[in-house]
N, CA, C and O atoms as a GROMACS GRO file, in nm:
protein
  432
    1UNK      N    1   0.082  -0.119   0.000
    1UNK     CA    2   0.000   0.000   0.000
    1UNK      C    3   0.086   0.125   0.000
    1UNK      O    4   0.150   0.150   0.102
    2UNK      N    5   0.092   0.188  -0.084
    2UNK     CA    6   0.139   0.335  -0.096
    2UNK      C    7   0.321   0.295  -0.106
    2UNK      O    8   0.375   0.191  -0.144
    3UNK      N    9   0.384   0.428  -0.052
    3UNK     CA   10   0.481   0.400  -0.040
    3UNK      C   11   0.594   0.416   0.080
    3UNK      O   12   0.709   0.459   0.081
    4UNK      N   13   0.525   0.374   0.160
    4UNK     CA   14   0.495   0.382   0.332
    4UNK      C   15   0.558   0.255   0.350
    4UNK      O   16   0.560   0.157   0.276
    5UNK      N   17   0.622   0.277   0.484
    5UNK     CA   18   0.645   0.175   0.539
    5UNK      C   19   0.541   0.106   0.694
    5UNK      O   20   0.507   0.185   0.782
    6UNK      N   21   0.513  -0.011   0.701
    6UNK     CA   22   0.403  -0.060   0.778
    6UNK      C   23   0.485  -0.035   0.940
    6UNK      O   24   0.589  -0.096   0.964
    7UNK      N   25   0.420   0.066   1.047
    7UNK     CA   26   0.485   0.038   1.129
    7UNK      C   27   0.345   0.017   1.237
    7UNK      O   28   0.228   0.041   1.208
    8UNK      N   29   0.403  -0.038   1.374
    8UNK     CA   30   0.275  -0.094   1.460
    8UNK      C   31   0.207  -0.133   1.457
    8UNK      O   32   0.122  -0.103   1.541
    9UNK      N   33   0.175  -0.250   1.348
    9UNK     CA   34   0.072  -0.320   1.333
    9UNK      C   35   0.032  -0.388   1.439
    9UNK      O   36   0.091  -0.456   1.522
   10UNK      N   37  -0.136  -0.340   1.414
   10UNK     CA   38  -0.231  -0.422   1.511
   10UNK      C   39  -0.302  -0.490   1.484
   10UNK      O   40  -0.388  -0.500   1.571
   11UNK      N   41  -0.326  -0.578   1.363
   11UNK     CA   42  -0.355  -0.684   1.318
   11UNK      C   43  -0.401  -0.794   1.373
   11UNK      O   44  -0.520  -0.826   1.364
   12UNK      N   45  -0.319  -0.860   1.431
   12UNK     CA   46  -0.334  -0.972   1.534
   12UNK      C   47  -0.400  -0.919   1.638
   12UNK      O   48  -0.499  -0.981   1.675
   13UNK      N   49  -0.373  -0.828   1.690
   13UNK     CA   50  -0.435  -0.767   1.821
   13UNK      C   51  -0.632  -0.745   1.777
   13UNK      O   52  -0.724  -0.726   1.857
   14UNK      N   53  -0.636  -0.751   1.701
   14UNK     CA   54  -0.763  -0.685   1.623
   14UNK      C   55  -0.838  -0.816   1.622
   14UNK      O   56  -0.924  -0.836   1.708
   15UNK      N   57  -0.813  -0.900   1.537
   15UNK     CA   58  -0.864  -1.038   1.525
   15UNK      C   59  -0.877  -1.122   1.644
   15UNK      O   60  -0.979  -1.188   1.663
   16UNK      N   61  -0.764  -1.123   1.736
   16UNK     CA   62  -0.708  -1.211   1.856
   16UNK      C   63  -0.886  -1.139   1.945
   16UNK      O   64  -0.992  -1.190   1.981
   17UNK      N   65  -0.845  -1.040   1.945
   17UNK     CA   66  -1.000  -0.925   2.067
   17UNK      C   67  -1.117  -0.983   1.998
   17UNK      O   68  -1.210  -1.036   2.060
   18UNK      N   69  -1.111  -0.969   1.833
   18UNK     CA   70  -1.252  -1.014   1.778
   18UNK      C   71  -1.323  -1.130   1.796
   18UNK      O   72  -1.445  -1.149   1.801
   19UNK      N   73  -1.192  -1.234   1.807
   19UNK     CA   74  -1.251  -1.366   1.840
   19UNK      C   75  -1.300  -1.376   1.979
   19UNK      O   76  -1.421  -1.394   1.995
   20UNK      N   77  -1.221  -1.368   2.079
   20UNK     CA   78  -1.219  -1.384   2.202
   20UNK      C   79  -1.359  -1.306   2.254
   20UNK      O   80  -1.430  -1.366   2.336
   21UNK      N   81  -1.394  -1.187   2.212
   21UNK     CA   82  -1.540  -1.135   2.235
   21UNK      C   83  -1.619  -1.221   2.177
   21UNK      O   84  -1.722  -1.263   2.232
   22UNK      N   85  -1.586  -1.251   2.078
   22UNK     CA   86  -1.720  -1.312   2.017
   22UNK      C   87  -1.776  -1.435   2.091
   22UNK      O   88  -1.892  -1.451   2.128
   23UNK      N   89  -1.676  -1.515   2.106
   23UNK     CA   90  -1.680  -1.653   2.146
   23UNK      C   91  -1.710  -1.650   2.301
   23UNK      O   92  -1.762  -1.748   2.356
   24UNK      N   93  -1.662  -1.492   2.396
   24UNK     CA   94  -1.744  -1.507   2.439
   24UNK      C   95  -1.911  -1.499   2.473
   24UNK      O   96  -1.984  -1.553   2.556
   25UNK      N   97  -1.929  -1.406   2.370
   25UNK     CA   98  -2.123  -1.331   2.361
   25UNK      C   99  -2.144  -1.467   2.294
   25UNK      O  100  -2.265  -1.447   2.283
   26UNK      N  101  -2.127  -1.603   2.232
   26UNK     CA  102  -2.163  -1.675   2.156
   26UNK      C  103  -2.210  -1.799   2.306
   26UNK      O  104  -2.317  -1.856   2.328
   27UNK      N  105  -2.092  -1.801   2.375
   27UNK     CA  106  -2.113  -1.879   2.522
   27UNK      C  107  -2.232  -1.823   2.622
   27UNK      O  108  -2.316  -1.896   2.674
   28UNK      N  109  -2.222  -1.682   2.638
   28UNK     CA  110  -2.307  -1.583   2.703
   28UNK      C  111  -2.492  -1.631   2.672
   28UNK      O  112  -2.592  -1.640   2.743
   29UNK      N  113  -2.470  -1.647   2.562
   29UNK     CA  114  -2.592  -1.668   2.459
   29UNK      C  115  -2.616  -1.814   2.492
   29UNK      O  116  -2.698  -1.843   2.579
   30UNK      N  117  -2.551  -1.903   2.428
   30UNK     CA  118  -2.599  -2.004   2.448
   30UNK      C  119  -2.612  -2.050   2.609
   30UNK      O  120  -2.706  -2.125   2.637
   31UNK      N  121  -2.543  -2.019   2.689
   31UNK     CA  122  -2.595  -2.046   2.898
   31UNK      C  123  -2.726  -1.998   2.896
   31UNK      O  124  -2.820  -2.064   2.942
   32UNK      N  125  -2.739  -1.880   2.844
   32UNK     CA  126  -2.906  -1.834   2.854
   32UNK      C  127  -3.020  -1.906   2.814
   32UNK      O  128  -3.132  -1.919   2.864
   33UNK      N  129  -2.958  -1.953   2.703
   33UNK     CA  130  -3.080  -2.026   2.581
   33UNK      C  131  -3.054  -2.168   2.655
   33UNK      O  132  -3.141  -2.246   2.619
   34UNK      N  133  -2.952  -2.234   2.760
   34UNK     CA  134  -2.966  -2.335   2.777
   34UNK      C  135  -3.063  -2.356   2.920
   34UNK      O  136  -3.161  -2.429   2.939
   35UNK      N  137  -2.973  -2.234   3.033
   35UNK     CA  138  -3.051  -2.253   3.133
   35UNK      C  139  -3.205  -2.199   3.118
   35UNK      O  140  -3.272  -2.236   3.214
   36UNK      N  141  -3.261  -2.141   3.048
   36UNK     CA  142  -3.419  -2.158   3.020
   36UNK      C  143  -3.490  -2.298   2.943
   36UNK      O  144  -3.608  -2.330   2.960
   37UNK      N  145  -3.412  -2.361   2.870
   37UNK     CA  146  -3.455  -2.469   2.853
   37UNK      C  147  -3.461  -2.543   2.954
   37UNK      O  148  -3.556  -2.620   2.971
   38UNK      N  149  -3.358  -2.534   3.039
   38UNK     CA  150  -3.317  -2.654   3.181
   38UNK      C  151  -3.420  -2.631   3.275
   38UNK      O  152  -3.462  -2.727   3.341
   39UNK      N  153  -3.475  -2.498   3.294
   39UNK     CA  154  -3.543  -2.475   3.406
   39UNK      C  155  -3.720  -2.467   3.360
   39UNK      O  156  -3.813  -2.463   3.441
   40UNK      N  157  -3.731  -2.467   3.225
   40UNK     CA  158  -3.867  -2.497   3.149
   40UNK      C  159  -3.931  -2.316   3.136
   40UNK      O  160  -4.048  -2.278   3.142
   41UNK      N  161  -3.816  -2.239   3.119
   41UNK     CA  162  -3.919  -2.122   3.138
   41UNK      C  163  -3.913  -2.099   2.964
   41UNK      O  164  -3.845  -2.137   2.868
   42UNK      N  165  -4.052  -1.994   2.998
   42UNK     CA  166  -4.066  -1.961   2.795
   42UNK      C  167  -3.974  -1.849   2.755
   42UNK      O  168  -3.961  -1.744   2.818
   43UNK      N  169  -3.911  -1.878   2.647
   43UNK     CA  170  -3.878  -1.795   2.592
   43UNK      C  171  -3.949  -1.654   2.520
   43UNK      O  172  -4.040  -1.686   2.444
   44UNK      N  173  -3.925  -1.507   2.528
   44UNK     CA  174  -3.952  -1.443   2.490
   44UNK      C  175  -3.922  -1.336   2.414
   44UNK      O  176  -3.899  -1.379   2.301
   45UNK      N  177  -3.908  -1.187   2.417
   45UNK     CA  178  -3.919  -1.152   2.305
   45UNK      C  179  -3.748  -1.091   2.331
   45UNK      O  180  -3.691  -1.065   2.224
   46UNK      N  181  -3.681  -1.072   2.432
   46UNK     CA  182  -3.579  -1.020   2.453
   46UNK      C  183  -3.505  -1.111   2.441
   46UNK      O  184  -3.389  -1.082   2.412
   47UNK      N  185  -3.543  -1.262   2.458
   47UNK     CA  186  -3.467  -1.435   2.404
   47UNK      C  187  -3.404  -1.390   2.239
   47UNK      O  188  -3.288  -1.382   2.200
   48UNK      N  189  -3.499  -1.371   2.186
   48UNK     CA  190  -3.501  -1.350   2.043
   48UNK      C  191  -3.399  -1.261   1.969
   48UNK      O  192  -3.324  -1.280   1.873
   49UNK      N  193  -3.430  -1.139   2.065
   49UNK     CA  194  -3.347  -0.995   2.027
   49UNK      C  195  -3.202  -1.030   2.089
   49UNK      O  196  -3.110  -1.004   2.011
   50UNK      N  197  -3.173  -1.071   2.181
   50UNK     CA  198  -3.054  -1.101   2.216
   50UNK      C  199  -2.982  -1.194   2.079
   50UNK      O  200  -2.876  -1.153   2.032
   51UNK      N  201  -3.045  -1.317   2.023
   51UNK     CA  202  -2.980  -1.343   1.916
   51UNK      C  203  -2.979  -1.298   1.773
   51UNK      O  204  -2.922  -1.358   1.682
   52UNK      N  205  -3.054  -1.178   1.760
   52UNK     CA  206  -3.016  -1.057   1.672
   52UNK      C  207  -2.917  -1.000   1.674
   52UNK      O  208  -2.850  -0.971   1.574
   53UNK      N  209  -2.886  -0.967   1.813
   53UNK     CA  210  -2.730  -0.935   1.865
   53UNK      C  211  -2.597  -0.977   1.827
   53UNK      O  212  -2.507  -0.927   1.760
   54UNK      N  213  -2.613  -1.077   1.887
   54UNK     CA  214  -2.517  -1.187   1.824
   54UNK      C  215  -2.510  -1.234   1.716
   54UNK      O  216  -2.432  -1.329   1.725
   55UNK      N  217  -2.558  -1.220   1.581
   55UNK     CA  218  -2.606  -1.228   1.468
   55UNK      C  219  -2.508  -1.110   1.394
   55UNK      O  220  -2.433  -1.123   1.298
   56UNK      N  221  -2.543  -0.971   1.491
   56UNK     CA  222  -2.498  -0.858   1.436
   56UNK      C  223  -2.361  -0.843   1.469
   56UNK      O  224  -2.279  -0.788   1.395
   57UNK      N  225  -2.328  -0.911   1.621
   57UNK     CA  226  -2.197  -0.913   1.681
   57UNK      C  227  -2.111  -0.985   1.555
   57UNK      O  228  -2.015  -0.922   1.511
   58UNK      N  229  -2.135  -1.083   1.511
   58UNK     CA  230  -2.090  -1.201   1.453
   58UNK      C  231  -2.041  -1.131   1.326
   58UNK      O  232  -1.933  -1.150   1.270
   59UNK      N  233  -2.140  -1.043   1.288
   59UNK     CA  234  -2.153  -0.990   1.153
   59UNK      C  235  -1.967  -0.886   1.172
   59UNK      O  236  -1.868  -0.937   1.119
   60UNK      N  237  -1.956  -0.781   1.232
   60UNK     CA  238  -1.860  -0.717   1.314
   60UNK      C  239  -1.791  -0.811   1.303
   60UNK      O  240  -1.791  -0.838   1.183
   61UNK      N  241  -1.708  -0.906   1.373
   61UNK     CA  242  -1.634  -1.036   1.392
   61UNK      C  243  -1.589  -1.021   1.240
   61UNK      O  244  -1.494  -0.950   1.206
   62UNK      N  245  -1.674  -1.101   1.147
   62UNK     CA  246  -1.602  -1.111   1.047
   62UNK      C  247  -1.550  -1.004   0.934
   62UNK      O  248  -1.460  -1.017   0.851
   63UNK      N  249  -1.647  -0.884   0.960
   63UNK     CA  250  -1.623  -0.758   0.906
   63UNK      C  251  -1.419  -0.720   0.953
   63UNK      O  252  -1.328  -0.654   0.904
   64UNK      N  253  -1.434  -0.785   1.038
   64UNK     CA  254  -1.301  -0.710   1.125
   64UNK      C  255  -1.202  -0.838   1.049
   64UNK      O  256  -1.112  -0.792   0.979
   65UNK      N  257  -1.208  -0.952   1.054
   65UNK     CA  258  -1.134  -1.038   1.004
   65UNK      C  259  -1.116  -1.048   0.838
   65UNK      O  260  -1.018  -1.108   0.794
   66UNK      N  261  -1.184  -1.006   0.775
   66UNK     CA  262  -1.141  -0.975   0.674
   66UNK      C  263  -1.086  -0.866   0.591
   66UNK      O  264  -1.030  -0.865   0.482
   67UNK      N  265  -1.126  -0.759   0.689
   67UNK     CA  266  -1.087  -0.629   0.661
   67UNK      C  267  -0.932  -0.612   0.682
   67UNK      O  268  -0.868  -0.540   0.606
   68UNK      N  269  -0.863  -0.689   0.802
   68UNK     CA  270  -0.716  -0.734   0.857
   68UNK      C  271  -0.620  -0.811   0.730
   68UNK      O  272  -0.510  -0.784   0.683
   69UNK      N  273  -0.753  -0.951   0.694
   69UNK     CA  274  -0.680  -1.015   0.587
   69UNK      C  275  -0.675  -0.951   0.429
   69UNK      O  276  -0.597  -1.007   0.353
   70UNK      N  277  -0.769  -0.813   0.365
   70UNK     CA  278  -0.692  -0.833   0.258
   70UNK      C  279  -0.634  -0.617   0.331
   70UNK      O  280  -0.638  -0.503   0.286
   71UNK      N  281  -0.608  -0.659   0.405
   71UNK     CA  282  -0.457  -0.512   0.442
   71UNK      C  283  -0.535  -0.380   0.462
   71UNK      O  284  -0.478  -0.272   0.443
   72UNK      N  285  -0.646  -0.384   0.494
   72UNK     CA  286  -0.684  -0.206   0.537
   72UNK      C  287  -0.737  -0.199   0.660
   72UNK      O  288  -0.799  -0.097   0.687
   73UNK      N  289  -0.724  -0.316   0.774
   73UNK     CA  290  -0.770  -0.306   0.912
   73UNK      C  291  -0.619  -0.283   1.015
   73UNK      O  292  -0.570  -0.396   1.013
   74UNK      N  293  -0.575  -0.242   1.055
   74UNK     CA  294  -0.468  -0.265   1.179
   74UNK      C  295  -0.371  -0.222   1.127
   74UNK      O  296  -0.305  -0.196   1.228
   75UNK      N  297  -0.296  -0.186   1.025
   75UNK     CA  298  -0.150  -0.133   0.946
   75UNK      C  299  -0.156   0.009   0.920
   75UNK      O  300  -0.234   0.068   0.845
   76UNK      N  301  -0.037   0.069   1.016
   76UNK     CA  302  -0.072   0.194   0.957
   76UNK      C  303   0.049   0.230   0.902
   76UNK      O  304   0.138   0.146   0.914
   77UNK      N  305   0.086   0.364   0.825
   77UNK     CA  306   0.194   0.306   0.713
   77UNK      C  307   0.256   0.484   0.776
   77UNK      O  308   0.194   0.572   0.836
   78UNK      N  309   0.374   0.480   0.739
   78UNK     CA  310   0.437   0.607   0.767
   78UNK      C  311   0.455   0.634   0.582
   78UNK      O  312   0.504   0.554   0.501
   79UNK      N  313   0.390   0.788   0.551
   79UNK     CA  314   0.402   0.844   0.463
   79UNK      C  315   0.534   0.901   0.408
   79UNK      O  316   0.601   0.944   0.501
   80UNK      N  317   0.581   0.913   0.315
   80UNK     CA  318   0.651   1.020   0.243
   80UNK      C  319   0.668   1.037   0.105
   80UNK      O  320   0.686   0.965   0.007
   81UNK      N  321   0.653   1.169   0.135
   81UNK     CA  322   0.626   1.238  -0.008
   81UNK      C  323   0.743   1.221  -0.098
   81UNK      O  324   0.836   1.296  -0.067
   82UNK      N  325   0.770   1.125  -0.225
   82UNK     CA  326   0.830   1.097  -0.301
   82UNK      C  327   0.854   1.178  -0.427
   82UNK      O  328   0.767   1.144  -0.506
   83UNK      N  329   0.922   1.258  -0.474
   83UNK     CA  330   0.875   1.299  -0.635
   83UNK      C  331   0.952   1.230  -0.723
   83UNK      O  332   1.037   1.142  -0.710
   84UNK      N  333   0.900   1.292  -0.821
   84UNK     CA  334   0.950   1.255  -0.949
   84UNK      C  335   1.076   1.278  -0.977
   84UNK      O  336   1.144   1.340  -0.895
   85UNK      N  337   1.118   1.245  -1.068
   85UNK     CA  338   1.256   1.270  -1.154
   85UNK      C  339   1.210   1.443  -1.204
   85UNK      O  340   1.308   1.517  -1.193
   86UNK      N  341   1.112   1.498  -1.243
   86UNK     CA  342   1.103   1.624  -1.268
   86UNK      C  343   1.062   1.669  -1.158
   86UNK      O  344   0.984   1.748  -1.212
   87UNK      N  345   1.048   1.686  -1.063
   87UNK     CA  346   1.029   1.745  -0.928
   87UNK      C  347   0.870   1.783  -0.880
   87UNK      O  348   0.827   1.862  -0.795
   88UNK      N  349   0.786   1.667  -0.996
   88UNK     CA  350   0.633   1.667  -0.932
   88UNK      C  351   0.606   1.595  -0.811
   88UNK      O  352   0.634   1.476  -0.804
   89UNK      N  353   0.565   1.644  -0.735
   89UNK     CA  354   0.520   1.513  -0.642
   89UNK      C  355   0.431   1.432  -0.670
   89UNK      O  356   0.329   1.476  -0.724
   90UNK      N  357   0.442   1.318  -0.647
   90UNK     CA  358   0.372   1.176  -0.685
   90UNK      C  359   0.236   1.166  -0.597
   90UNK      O  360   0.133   1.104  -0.625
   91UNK      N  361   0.266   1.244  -0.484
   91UNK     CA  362   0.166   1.268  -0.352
   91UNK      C  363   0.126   1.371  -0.317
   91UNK      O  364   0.125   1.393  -0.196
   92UNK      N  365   0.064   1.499  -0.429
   92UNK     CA  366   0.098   1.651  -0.372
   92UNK      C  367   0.002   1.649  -0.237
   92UNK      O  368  -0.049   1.543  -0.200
   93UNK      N  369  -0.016   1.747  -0.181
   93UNK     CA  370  -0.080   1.798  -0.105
   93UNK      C  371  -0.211   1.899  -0.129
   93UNK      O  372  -0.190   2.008  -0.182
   94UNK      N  373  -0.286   1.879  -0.108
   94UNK     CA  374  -0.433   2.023  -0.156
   94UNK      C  375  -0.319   2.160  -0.149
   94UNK      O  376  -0.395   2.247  -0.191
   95UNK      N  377  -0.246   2.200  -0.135
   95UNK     CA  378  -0.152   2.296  -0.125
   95UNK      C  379  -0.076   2.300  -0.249
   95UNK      O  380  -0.074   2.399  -0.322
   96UNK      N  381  -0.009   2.180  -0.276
   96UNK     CA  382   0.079   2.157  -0.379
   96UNK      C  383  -0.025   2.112  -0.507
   96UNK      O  384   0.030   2.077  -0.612
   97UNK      N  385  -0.148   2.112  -0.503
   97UNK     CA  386  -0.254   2.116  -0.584
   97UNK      C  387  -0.269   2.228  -0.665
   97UNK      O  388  -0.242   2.234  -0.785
   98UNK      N  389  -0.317   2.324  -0.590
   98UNK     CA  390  -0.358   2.458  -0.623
   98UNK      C  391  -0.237   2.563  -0.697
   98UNK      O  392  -0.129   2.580  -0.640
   99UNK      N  393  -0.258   2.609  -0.788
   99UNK     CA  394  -0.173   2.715  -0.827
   99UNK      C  395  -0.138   2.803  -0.767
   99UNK      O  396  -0.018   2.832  -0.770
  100UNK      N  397  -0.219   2.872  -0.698
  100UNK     CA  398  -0.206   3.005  -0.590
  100UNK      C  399  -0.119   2.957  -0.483
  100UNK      O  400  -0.057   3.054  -0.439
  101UNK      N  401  -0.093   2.874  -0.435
  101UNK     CA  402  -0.042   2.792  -0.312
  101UNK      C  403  -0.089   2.786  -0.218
  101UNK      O  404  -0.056   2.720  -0.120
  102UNK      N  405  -0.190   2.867  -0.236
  102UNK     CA  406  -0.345   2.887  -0.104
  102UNK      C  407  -0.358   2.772  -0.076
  102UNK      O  408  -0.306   2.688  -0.149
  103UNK      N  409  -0.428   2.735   0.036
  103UNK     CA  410  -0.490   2.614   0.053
  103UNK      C  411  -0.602   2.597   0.010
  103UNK      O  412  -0.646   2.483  -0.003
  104UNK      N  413  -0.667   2.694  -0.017
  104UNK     CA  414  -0.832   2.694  -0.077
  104UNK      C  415  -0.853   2.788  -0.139
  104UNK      O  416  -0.804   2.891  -0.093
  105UNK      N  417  -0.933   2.801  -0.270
  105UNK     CA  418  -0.974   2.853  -0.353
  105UNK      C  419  -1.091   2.936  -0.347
  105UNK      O  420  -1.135   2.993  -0.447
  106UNK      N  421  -1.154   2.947  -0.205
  106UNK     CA  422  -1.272   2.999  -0.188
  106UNK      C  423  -1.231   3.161  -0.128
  106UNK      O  424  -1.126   3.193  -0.073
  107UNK      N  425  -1.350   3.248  -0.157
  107UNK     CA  426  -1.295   3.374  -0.126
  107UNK      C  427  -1.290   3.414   0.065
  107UNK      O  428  -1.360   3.374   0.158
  108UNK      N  429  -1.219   3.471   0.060
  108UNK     CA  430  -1.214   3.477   0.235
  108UNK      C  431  -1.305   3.587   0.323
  108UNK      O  432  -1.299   3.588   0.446
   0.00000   0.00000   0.00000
């Protein structure tokens, strides 16, 4: 990505938290759904919504694990501005954009 170098990646740290929450709201969930079966009480409407939750949790989980695996979750890259052989930059800046050297083009 770019022409940055990757420093502090939190990658692992990202995935390692994602799982470990999940698996536990997935345990959380199922003790609930078990001890109401065990004890014969009915399930109701907050039974239900709770595994919407976890549905949505889950959803997050993998949002985060794949976002890590193809490189735009946890890497952050140290920039620098490279130019050209003719002295354009490859990376200008909204500054190095503009002709005026203003930063903005709008009247003041």
């Amino acid at each position: 990505m770019g022409d940055g170098q990757t420093v502090n990646g939190q990658a692992r740290v990202i995935v390692a938290v994602s799982a470990v929450l999940s698996a536990l709201a997935i345990l959380a969930v199922a003790l609930r759904f078990y001890t109401k079966t065990y004890k014969g009480a009915r399930f109701h409407k907050d039974d239900w919504l709770i595994l919407v939750g976890l549905a949505l949790t889950l959803g997050v989980t993998i949002n985060n694990i794949v976002g890590v695996a193809v490189g735009g979750i946890g890497e952050q890259e140290v920039w620098t501005n490279t130019y050209a052989v003719d002295g354009i930059p490859l990376f200008p800046t909204p500054k190095e954009l503009l002709p005026d050297g203003k930063s903005s083009n709008l009247p003041s």
